[in-house]
Short mmCIF file of the C-alpha atoms (twelve columns), coordinates in Angstrom:
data_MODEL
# 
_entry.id   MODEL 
# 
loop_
_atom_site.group_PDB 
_atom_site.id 
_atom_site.type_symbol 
_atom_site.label_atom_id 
_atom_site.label_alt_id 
_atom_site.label_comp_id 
_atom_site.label_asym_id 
_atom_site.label_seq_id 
_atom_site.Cartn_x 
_atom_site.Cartn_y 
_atom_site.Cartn_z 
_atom_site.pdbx_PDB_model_num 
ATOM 1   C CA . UNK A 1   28.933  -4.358  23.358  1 
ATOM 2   C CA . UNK A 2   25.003  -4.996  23.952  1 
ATOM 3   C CA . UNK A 3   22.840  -8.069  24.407  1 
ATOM 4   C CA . UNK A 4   19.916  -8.833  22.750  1 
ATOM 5   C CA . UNK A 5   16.838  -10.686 23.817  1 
ATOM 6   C CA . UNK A 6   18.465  -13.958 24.262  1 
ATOM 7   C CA . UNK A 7   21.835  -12.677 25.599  1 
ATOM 8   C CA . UNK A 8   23.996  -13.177 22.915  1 
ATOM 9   C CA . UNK A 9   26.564  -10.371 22.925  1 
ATOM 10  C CA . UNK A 10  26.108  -8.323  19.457  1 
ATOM 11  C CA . UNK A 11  29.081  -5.462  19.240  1 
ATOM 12  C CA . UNK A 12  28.175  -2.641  17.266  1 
ATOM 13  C CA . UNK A 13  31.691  -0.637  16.171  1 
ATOM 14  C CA . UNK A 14  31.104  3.256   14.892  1 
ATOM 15  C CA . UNK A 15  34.444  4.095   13.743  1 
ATOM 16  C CA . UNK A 16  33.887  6.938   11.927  1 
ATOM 17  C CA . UNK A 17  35.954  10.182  12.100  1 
ATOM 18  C CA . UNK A 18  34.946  13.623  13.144  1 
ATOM 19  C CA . UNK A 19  34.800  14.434  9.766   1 
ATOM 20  C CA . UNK A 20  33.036  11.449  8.642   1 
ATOM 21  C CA . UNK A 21  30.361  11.937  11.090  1 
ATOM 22  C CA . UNK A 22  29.738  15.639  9.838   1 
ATOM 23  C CA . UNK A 23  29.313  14.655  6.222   1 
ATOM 24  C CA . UNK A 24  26.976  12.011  7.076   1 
ATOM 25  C CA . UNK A 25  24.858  14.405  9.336   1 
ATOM 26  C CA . UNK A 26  24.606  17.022  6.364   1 
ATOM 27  C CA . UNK A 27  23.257  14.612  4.642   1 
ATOM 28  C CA . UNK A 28  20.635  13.583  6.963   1 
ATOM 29  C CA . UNK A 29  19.863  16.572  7.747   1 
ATOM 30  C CA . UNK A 30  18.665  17.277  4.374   1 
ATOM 31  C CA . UNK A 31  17.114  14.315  3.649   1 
ATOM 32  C CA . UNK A 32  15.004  14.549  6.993   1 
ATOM 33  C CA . UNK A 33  13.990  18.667  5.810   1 
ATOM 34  C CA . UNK A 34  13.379  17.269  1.920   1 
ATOM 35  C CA . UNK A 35  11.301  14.278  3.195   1 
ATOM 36  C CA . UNK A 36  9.037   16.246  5.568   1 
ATOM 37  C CA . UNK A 37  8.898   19.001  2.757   1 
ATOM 38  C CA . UNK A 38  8.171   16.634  0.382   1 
ATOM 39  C CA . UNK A 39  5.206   14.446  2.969   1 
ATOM 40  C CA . UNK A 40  3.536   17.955  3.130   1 
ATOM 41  C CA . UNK A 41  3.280   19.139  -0.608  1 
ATOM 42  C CA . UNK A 42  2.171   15.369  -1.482  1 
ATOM 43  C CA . UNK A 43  -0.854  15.508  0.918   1 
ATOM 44  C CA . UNK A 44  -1.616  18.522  -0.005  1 
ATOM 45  C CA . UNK A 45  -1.385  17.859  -3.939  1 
ATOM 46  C CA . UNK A 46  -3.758  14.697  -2.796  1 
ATOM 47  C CA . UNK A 47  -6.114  16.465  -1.041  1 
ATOM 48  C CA . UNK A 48  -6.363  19.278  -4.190  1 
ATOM 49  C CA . UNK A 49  -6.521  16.613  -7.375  1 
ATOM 50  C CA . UNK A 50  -9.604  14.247  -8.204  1 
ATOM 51  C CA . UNK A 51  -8.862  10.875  -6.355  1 
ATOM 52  C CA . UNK A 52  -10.617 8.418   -4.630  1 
ATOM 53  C CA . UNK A 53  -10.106 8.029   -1.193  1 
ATOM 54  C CA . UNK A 54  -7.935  4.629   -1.940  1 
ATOM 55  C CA . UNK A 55  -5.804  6.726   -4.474  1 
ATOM 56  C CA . UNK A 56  -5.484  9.246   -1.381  1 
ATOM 57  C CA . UNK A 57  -4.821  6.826   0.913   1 
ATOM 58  C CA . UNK A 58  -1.999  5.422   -0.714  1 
ATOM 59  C CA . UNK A 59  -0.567  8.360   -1.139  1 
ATOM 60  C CA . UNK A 60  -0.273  9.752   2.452   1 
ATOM 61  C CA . UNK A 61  0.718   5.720   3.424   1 
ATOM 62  C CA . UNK A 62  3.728   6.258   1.172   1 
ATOM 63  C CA . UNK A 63  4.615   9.974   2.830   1 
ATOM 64  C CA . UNK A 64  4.654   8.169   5.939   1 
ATOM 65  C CA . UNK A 65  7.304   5.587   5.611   1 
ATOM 66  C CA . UNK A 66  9.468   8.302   3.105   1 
ATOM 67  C CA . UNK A 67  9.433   9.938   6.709   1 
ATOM 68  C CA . UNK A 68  9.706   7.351   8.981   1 
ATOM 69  C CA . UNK A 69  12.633  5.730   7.115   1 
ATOM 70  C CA . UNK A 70  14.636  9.392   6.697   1 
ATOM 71  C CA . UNK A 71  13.663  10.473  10.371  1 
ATOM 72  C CA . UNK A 72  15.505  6.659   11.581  1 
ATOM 73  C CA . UNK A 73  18.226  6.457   9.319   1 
ATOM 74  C CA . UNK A 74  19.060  10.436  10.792  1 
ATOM 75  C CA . UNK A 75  18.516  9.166   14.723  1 
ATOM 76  C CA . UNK A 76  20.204  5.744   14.227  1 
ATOM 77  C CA . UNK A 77  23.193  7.006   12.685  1 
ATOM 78  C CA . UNK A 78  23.723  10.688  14.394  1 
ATOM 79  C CA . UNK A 79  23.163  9.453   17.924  1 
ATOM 80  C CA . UNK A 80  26.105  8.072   20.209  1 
ATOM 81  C CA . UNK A 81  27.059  4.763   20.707  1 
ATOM 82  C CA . UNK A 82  24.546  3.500   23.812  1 
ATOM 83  C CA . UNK A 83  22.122  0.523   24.040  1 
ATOM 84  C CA . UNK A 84  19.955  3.139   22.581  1 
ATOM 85  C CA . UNK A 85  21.572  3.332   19.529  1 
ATOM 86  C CA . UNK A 86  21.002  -0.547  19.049  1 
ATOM 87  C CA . UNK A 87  16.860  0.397   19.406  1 
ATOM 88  C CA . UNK A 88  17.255  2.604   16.923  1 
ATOM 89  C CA . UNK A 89  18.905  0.537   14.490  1 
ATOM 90  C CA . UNK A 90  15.885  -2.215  14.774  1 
ATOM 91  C CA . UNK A 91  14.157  0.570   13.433  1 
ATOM 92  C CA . UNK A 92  16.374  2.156   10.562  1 
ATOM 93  C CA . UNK A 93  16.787  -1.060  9.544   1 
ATOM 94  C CA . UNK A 94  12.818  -2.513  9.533   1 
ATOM 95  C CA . UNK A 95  11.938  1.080   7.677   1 
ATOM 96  C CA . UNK A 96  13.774  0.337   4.329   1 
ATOM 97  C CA . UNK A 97  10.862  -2.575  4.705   1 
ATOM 98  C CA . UNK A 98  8.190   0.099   5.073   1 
ATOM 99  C CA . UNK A 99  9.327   2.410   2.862   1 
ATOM 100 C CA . UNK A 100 9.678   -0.567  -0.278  1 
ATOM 101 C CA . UNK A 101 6.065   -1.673  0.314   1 
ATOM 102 C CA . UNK A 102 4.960   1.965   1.031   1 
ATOM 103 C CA . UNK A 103 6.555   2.846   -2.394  1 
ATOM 104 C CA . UNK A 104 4.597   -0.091  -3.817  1 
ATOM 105 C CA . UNK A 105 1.392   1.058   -2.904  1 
ATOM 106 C CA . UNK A 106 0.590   4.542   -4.583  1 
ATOM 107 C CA . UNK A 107 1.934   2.990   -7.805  1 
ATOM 108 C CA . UNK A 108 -0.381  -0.340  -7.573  1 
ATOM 109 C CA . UNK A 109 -3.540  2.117   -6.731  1 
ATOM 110 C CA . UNK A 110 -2.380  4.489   -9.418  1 
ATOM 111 C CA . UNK A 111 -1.618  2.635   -12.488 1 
ATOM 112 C CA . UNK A 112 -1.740  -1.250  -11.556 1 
ATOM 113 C CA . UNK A 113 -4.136  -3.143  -13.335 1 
ATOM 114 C CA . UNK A 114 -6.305  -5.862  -12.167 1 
ATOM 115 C CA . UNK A 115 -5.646  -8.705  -9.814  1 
ATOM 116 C CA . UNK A 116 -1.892  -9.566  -10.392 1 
ATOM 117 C CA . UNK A 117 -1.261  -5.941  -9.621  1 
ATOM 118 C CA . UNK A 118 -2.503  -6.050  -6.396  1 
ATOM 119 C CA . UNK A 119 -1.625  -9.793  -5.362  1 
ATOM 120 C CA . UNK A 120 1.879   -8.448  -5.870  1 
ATOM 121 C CA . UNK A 121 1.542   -5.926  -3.507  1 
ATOM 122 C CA . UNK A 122 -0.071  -7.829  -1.304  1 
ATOM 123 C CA . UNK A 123 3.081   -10.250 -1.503  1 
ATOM 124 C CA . UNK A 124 4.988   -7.410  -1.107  1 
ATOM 125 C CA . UNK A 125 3.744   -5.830  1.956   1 
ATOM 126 C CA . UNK A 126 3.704   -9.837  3.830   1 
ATOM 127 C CA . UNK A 127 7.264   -10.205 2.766   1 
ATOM 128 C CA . UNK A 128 7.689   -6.351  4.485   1 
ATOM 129 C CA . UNK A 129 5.595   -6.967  7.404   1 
ATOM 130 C CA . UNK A 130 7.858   -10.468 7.804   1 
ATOM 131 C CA . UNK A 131 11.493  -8.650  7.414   1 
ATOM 132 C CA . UNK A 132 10.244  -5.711  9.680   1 
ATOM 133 C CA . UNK A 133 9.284   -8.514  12.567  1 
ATOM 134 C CA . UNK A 134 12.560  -9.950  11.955  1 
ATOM 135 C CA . UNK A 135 14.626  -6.815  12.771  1 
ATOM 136 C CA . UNK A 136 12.362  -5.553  15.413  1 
ATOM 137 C CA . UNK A 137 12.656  -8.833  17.140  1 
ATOM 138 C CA . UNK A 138 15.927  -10.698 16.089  1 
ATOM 139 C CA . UNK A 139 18.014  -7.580  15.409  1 
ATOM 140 C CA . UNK A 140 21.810  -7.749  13.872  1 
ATOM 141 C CA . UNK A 141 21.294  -11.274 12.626  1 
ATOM 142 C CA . UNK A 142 20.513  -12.114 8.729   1 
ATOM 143 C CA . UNK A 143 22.152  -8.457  7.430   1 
ATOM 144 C CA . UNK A 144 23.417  -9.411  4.679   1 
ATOM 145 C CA . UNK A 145 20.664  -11.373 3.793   1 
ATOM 146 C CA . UNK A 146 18.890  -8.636  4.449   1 
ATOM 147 C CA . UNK A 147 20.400  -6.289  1.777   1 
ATOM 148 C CA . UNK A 148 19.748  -9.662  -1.020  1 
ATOM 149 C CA . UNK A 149 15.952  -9.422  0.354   1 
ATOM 150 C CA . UNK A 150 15.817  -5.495  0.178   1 
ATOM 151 C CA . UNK A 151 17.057  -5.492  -3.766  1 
ATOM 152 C CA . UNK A 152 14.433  -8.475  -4.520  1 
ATOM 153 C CA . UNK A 153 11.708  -6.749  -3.082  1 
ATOM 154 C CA . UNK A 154 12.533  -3.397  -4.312  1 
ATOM 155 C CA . UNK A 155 12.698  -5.197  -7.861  1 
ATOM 156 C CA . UNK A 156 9.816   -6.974  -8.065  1 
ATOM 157 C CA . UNK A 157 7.983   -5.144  -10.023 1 
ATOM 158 C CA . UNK A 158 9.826   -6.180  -12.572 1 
ATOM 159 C CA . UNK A 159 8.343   -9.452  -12.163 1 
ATOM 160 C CA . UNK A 160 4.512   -7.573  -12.714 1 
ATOM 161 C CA . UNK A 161 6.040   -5.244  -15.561 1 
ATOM 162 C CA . UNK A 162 2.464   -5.551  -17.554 1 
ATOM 163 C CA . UNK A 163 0.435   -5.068  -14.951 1 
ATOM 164 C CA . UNK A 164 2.715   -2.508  -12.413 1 
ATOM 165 C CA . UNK A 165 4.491   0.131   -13.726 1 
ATOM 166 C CA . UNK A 166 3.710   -0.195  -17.545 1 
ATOM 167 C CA . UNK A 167 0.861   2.444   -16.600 1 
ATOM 168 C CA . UNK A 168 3.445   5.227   -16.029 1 
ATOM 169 C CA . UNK A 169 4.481   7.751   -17.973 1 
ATOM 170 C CA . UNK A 170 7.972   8.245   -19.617 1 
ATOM 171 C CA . UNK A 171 9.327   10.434  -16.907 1 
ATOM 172 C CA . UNK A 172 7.750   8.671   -14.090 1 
ATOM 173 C CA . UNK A 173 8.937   5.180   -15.649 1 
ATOM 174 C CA . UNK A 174 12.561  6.644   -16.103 1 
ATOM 175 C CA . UNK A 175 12.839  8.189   -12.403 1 
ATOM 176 C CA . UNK A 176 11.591  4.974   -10.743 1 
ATOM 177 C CA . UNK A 177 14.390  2.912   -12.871 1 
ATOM 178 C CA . UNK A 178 17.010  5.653   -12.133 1 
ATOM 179 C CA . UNK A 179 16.056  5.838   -8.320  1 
ATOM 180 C CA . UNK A 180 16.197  1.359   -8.472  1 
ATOM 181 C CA . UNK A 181 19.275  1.992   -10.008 1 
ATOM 182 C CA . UNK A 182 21.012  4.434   -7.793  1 
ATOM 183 C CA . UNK A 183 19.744  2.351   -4.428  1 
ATOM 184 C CA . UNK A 184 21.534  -0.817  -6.093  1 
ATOM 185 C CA . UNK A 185 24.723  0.511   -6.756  1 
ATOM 186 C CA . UNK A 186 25.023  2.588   -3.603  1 
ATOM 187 C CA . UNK A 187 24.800  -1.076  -1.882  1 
ATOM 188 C CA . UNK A 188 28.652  -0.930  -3.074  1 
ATOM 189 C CA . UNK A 189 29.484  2.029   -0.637  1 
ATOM 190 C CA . UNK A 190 27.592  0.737   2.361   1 
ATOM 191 C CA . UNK A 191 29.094  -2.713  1.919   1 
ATOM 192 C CA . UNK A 192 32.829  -0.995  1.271   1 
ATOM 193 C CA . UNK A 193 33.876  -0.161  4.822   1 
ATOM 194 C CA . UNK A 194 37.078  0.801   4.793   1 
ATOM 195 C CA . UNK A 195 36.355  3.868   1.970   1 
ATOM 196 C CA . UNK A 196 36.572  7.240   3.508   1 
ATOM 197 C CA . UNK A 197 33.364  8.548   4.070   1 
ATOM 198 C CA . UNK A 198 31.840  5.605   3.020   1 
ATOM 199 C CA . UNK A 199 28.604  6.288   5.281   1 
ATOM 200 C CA . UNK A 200 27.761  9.609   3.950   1 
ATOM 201 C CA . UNK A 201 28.317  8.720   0.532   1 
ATOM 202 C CA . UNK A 202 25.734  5.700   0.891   1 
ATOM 203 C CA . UNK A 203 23.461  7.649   2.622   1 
ATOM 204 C CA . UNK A 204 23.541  10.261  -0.475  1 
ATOM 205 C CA . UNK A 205 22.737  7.439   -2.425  1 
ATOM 206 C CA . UNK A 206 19.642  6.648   -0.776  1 
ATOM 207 C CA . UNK A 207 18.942  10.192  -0.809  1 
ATOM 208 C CA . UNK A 208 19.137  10.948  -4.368  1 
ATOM 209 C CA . UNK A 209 17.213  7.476   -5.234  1 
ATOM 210 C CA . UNK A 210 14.294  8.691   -2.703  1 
ATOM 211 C CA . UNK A 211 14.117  11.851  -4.751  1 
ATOM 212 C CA . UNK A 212 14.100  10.305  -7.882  1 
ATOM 213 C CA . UNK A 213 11.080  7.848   -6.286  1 
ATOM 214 C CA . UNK A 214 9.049   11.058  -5.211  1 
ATOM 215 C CA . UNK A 215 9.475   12.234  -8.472  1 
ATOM 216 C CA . UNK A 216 7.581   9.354   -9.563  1 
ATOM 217 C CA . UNK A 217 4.892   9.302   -7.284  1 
ATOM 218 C CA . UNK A 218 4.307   13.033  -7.904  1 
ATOM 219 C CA . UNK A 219 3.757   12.832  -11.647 1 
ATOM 220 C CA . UNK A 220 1.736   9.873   -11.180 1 
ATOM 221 C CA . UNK A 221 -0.667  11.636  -8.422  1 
ATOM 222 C CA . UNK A 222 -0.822  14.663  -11.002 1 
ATOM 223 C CA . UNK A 223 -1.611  12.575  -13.811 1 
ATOM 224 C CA . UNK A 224 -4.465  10.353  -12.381 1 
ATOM 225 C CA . UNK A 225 -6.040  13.538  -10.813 1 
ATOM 226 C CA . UNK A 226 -6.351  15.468  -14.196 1 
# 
């Protein structure tokens, strides 16, 4: 049981099983190695293709939160139940903020197109900056809220299509949808708590929709640099 700020008692429960816990650290584990792999060959594709310094910008803005939200998701769930723990869940849970809006951002400098493009991601990145204050600062209330706010967000593009992601090719187009689509349904598993391994699987979910997200960015950065 821990306090927050105000000293309302929050109770965080952990019941996974040994073997629970294992699965669920394989799969951090991996993500964590893929995402710093992945940081590294995207600055360093950046810093070899024709782009601006905005394109480039972008770019290593993006590899920052896929880090930051792989490396807090792996701390917050791996380390032992303490008041620490609560800390790092704050931060797991503000990153998913980061890394929508710093997902946003390459794509918008890439291929958006004039000023709705970027007044979306400007909306995007206040609505962000507003959900990450709210779990640094008001932690464990709003969650499932939260996960409503996180699909909107993550969405909203659709709301741009012309002027957004219309600019991207085929494949990039189809592994942006895929990854949207694989981060929506896996909301099922981390929502279904009593399922066996129910945390790894979710967090495999994320994994493989980050993947199919960098796979996005990727083609994009080599397509604008030719």
């Amino acid at each position: 049981m821990f306090l927050a700020e105000d000293g309302r008692p929050l109770a965080l429960t952990w019941h996974y099983t040994r073997e629970e816990m294992m699965a669920d650290g394989a799969v951090h584990l991996l993500g964590v190695a893929l995402g710093i792999a992945g940081a590294v060959a995207l600055a360093a594709i950046a810093t070899l293709t024709h782009l601006g310094w905005m394109e480039r910008a972008s770019i290593l803005i993006y590899a920052g939160a896929l880090v930051a939200m792989l490396g807090a998701s792996a701390a917050y769930n791996m380390w032992p139940v303490s008041p620490r723990k609560w800390i790092l869940r704050r931060l797991d849970h503000a990153f998913i903020y980061l890394m929508i809006a710093g997902t946003y951002t390459p794509l918008i400098a890439l291929v958006g197109n004039g000023l709705v493009a970027w007044s979306l991601l400007a909306l995007i990145w206040t609505v962000a900056a507003v959900g990450i204050a709210i779990k640094l600062l008001m932690p464990g209330r709003w969650d499932r809220l939260s996960i409503v706010l996180y699909l909107m967000l993550g969405w909203s593009g659709v709301l741009a299509y012309e002027s957004t992601i219309a600019g991207l090719s085929p494949a990039a187009f189809w592994m942006l949808a895929v990854g949207g689509l694989l981060y929506s349904f896996g909301v099922v598993f981390h929502v279904w708590r009593s399922l066996p391994f129910q945390n790894a699987i979710w967090h495999a979910f994320v994994l493989a929709a980050a993947c199919c997200h960098y796979g996005t960015i990727v083609t994009s950065v080599l397509a604008a640099g030719n």
